[in-house]
N, C-alpha and C positions, 0 to 999 in steps of 0.2 A: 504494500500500500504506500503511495505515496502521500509524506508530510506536505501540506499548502504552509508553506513559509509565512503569507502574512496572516493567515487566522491565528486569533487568539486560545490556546488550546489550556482547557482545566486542566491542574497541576494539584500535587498535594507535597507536602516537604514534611519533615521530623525532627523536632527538637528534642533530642536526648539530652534531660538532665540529671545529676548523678552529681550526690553529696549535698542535696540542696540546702539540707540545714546546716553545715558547716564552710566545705568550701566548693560552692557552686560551680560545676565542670559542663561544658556540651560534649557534644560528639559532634568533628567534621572532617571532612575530607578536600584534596586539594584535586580540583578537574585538573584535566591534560590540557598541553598548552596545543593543542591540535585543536580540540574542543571549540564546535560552531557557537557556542554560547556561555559564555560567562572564561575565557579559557584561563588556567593559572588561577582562579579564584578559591579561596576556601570556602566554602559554602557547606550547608547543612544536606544530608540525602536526601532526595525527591522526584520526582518526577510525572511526565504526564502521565494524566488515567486512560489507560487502556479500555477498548470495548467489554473484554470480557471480566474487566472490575464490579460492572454494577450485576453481575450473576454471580459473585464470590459469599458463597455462607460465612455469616460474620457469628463466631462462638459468642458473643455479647454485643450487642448494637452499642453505637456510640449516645453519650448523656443528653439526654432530650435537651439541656439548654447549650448544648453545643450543635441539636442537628437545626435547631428554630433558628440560629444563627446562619447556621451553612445557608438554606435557603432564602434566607435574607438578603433581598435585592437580589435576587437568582430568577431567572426564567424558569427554572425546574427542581425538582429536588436532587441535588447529587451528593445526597449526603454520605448512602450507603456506597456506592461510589468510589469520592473520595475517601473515606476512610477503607474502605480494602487497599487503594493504591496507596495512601500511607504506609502500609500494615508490607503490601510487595515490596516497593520499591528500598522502605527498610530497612530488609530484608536482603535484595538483589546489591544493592550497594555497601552494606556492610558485613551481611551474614548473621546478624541480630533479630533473633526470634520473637514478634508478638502474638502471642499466642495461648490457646490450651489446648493438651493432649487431648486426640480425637482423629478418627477416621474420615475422610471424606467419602458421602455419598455420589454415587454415578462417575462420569469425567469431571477429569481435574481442568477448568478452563485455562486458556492462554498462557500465559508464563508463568504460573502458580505451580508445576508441578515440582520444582526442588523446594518451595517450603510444603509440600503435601509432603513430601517424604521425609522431611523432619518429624511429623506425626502427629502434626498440631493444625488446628482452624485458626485462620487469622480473628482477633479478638478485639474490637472497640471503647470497650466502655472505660479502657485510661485514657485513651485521647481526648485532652484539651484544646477544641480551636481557641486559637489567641490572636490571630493575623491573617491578613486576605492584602495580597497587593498584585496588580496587574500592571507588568512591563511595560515599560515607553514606548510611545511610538519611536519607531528607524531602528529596532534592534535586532538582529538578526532570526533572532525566536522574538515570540511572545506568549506569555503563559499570565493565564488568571491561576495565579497560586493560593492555598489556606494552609496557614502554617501551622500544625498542632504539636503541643508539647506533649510531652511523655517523660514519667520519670524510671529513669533505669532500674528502679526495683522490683518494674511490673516486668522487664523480659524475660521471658524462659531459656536467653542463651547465657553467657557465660561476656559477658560486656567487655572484656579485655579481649574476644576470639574474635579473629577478623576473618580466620582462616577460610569460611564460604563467601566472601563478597567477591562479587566482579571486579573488574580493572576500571570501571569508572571514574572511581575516585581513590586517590594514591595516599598514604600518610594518612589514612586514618588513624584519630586521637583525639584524645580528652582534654580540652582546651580550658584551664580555669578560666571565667568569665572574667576577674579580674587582667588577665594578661591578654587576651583577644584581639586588645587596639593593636596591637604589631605584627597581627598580621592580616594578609594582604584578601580585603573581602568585599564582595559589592554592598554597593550605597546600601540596597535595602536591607541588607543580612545585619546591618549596623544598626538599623533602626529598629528590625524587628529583637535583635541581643537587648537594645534598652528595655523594651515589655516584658522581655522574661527576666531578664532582672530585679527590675522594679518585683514580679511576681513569685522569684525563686520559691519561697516561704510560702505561698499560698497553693493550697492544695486544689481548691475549688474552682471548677470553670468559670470563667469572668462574666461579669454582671453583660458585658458590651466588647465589643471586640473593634480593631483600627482598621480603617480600609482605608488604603492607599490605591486609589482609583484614577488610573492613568488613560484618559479616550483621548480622542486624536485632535479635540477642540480643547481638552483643560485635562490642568491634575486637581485632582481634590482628597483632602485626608476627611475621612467622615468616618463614623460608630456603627455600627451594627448591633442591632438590640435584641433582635430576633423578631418574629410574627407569630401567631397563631399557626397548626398545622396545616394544610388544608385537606378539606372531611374526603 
């Protein structure tokens, strides 16, 4: 299939955090300097959602006051969606497990079958949406991305094992959030590190979440509060 370069394509990213009540670490990785998009950047794992994400059985749905947000200001619900491709890409980019033990029923869709064979369903209900920003116009990609946090004590893998990730991203590692500023990360990745910051300590999904809403006439930073589901 081929990618259309100027569509804006849904994205989901992960923020692993780990030690939050003492000394606040992410997880990130550094793209290739080949890389059509962000190249050299340290950034957090993610990636676009695949077709066969919104068919993936999720062992726990994600916290109703994180899906009333996902669809906020959305054309549609992609909530279940993004959170499996959360849960893959994870997954595919670092070799870190969300999950609970469990068998999959029927075929395993699209690129899900090396975490089916881990022995676990991808699982929802620790992810925190915190963040939604959609890329500038003139940039080689664009991605409406939601960034949800995750705290490292919910994975089923072993958080120091990189050993199943892809080549995507090189130098994965646990970056204390105080040392971060020196290295080399796109604009947004900076601003969304302030929110979790500011949130390390707080365990609970945010009342309102930031959207950094970039269309081809303006940018605007605006809240998302969530809406009603529809029946």
């Amino acid at each position: 299939m081929q990618i259309d370069k100027t569509a804006i394509r849904d994205a989901a990213t992960v923020i692993v955090l780990r030690d939050r009540d003492t000394a606040p670490k992410v997880l990130m990785g550094q793209r290739g300097a080949k890389a059509a998009f962000m190249p050299n950047k340290f950034v957090f794992p993610g990636g676009a959602v695949d077709l066969a994400d919104a068919d993936v059985p999720l062992a726990t749905p994600l916290p109703e006051r994180c899906r009333t947000r996902l669809i906020d200001d959305c054309a549609q619900d992609l909530s279940h969606a993004l959170a499996a491709a959360a849960v893959r890409e994870l997954w595919e980019e670092t070799g870190q497990i969300l999950g609970l033990p469990g068998d999959w029923q029927g075929d395993v869709p699209g690129d899900w079958h090396g975490f089916a064979a881990t022995g676990h369903l991808p699982r929802a209900d620790t992810l925190q949406f915190v963040f939604r920003a959609i890329t500038p116009p003139g940039r080689p990609r664009r991605f409406d991305a939601r960034f949800f946090l995750l705290d490292a004590e919910d994975l089923a893998s072993d958080p120091d094992d990189f050993s199943a990730a892809t080549d995507e991203l090189s130098h994965l590692q646990w970056i204390g959030v105080d040392e971060i500023r020196r290295f080399d990360m796109p604009f947004i990745t900076e601003v969304v590190l302030a929110e979790v910051a500011a949130r390390a300590r707080d365990r609970t999904p945010p009342a309102s979440v930031p959207f950094f809403r970039n269309d081809d006439e303006e940018s605007l930073f605006l809240r998302l509060y969530g809406r009603a589901p529809a029946d």
